[in-house]
N, C-alpha and C positions, 0 to 999 in steps of 0.2 A: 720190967718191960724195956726193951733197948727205946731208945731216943729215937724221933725222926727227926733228923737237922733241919729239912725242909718243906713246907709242904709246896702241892704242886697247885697250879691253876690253870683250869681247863683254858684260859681266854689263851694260854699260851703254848698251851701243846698243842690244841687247835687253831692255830694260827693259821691257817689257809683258808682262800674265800671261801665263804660258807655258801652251802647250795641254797635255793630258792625258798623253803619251808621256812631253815634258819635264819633267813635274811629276812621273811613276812613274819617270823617269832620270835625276837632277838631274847626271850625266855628262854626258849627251850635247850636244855641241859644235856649236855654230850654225855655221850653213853660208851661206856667198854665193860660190853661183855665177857666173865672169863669164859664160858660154856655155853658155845654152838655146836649142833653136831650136823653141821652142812659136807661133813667131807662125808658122814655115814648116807646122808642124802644121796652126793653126786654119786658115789665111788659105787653104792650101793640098790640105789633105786632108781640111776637114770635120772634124776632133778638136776634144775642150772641153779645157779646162786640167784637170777633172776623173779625164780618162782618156787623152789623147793617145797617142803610141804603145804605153804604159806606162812605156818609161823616169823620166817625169818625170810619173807621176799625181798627181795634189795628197795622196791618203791617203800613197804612198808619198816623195816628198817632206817631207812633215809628219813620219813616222816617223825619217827621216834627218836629222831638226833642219835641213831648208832653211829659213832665214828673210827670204833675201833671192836674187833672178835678175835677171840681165843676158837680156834680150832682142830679138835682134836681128833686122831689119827686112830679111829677105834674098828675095829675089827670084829664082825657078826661072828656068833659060836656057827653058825650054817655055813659059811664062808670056810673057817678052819674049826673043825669041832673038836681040837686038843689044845686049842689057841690060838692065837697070832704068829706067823712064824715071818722072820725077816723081810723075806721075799712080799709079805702080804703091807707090809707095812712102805718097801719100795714101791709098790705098785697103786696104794694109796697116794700117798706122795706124790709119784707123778702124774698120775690121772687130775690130782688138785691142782697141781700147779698148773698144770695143760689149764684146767678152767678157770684160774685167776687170772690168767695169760688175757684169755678170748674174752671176760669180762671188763668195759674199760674202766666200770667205775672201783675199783677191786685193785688194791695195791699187793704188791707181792712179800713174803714173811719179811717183819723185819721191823724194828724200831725208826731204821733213818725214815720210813713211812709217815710216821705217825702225825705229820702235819701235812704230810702230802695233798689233802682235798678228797683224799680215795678210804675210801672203805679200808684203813687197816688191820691188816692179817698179823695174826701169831701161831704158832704150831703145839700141840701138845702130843703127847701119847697118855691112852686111857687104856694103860695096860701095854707094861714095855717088858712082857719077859724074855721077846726074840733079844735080847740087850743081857740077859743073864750071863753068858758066858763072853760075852765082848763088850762091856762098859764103855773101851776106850772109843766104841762107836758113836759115845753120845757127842764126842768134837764135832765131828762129821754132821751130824744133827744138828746141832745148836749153829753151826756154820749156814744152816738154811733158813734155822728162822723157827728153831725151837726155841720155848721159854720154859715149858712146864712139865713136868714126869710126873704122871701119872703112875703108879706102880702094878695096880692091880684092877680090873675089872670087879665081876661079880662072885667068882671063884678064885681059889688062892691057887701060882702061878709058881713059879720057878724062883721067884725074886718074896714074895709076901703072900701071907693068908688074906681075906677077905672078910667085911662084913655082909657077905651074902652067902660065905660057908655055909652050906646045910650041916655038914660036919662041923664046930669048931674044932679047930686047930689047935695044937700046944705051941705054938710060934708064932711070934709078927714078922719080922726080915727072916729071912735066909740070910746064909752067909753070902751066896751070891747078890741078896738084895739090898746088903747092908754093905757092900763095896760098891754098887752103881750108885747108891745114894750119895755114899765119899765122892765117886767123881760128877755126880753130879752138882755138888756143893762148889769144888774144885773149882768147875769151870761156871758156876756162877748161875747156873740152873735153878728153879725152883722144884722144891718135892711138892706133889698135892696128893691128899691124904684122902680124898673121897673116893670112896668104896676099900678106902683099908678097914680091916679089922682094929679091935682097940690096941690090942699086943703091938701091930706092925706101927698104929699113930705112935706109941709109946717108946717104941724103937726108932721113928725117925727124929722125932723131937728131942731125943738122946742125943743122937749124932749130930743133929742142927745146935743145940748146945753146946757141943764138944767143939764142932767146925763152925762154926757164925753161919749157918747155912737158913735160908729161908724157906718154912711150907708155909703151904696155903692149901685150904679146902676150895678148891672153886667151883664146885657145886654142892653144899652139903647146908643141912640148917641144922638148930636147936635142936637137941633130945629132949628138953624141957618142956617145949611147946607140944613136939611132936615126935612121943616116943618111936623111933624106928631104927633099928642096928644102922642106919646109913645115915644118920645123923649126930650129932656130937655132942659128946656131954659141957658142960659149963668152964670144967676144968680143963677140955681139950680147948675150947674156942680160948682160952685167955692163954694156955700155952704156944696156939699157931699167931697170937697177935705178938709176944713175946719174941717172936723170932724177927719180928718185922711183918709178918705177913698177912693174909688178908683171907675171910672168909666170905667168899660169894650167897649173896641167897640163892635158892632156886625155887623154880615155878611151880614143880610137880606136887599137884593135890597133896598126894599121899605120905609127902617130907613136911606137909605143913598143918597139916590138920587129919585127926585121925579119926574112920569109921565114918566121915561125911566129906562132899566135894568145900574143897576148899573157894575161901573168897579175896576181894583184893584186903578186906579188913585183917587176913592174915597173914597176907604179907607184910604188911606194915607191922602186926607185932610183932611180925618174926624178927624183920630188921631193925626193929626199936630194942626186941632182946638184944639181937645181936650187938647191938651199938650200945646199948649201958655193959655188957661183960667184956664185950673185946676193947673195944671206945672208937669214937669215929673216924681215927685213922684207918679201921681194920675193918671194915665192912664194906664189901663190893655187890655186885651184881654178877651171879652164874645161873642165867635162865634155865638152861636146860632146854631151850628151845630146839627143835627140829630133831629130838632125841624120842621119840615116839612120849612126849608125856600130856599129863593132861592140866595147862594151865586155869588160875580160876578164869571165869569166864569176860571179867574184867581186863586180863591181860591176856588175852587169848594170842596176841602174837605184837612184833617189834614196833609196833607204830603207839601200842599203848604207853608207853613206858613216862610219855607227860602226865596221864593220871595215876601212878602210883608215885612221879616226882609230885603232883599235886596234895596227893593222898600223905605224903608223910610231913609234907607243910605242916598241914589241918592237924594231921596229927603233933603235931610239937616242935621237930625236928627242923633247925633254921637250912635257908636255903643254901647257906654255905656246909652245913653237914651232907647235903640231898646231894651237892657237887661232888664230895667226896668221895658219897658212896655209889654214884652214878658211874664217874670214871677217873677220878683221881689219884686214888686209893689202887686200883689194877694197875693201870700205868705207871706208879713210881716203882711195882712189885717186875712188873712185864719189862720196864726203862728203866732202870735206876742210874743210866750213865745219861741221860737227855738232862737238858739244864732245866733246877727248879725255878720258881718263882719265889722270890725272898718273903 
């Protein structure tokens, strides 16, 4: 497993006055999400970052110490029903940025952010196959305030198969999918491997061995706990820690518990799995919030997020682990050029 030189400390990546909640709870533990899907919100249902489904409203987010969201650039099949095609993905883009713009508490993509005082933003694609035949696009990309490539949705794509094939596939990467991941590496990009099939995770953890290149799942849990093609087996989670990187939990029932509604006591052992296989550098938080799911009803949206830091206390977990997998852990993955704390 590669080394981490550093670890990070929220007191110092969040260095900017803290808002009012924080300042009346000098407990409550910052939070970066890798997985929101507030652009599928705005871009797609007409919601402001203000209010969106409510899972992820900005009051109630501010309340649950969010200080930092991964936001990913995903594209309904009703929108383009053969995929995403460039244009759909420009016109995401701009529409987001227009309303980080008009939001004031909402910083714009980017790292030098991240102590700003503001709601930090990061970009993802969930599902880049318009990028199939121009790679070199992703410069262009990562210049706005991309961090993470997604490769594939729920169906396999130009670039990779899926684990939501109805058909399995004979192949993980395409050849075209296994050169965007090179330049993705390249330039310093992270692969995330949720919603690949096992062939295409197998394929990219090849290449991120080959190239020192970093994945991360940032919304996927345990196939242990909760058998589902969309979550990971034992040996993948200690694979994507190996690289450096980070597995997000996420919210939705049905990644956590199977045949019955999930509870908050399942989230905690998800991320208590996850944290003896991967170890506590490598465990994040990927809600899946505002992605039409259905969280347990304990964490029904952003303001909860002090009782499941409560919840994994009780359960074992010191508060300096709860910090890392709150937002310290995403952050070194999302920044790795921001200064650590020794």
């Amino acid at each position: 497993m590669r080394k981490i030189v550093a670890i990070w400390g929220c007191g110092l990546l969040f260095s900017a006055p803290l808002g009012a909640r924080e300042a009346a709870d000098p407990g409550l533990i910052p939070v970066a999400d890798l997985h929101v899907d507030l652009s599928y919100e705005l871009n797609f249902k007409g919601k402001t970052f203000q209010h969106a489904s409510g899972q992820f409203a900005l009051d109630r987010a501010r309340k649950g110490g969010v200080r930092a969201v991964v936001l990913p650039l995903f594209i309904p099949h009703d929108v383009s029903p053969l995929g995403p095609r460039a244009q759909d993905l420009e016109a995401s883009y701009a529409h987001l940025l227009t309303a980080i713009r008009a939001t004031p508490d909402v910083a714009e993509p980017g790292c030098e952010h991240v102590a700003a005082g503001k709601l930090a933003t990061f970009l993802a694609f969930e599902g880049a196959g318009p990028l199939a035949q121009d790679p070199q696009a992703l410069a262009r990309w990562s210049a706005r305030g991309l961090r993470i490539v997604g490769l594939v949705h729920t169906s396999a794509n130009e670039l990779a198969s899926s684990s939501g094939d109805v058909d399995v596939k004979p192949y993980g990467l395409t050849e075209a999918g296994s050169a965007l991941v090179k330049q993705a590496f390249a330039l310093g990009l992270v692969i995330d491997v949720s919603h690949a099939s096992d062939r295409a995770v197998a394929d990219v953890l090849a290449l991120a061995h080959d190239g020192a290149g970093v994945v991360v799942a940032t919304h996927s849990n345990a196939r242990a706990l909760a058998d589902h093609a969309r979550n990971l087996t034992d040996a993948q989670i200690a694979a994507i820690a190996a690289t450096g990187g980070v597995i997000g939990v996420n919210f939705h029932s049905p990644f956590l518990a199977r045949g019955r509604a999930a509870t908050l006591a399942d989230v905690v052992k998800m991320t208590k799995h996850l944290y003896d296989v991967a170890g506590e550098d490598h465990v994040a938080i990927g809600s899946d919030f505002e992605g039409d799911i259905r969280p347990p009803p304990e964490l029904a949206d952003a303001s909860r997020f002090p009782r499941l830091a409560r919840a994994l206390e009780k359960a074992g977990l010191s508060r300096a682990a709860v910090r890392k997998i709150f937002a310290d852990n995403a952050l070194r993955v999302l920044c790795p050029k921001l200064p650590a704390q020794p």
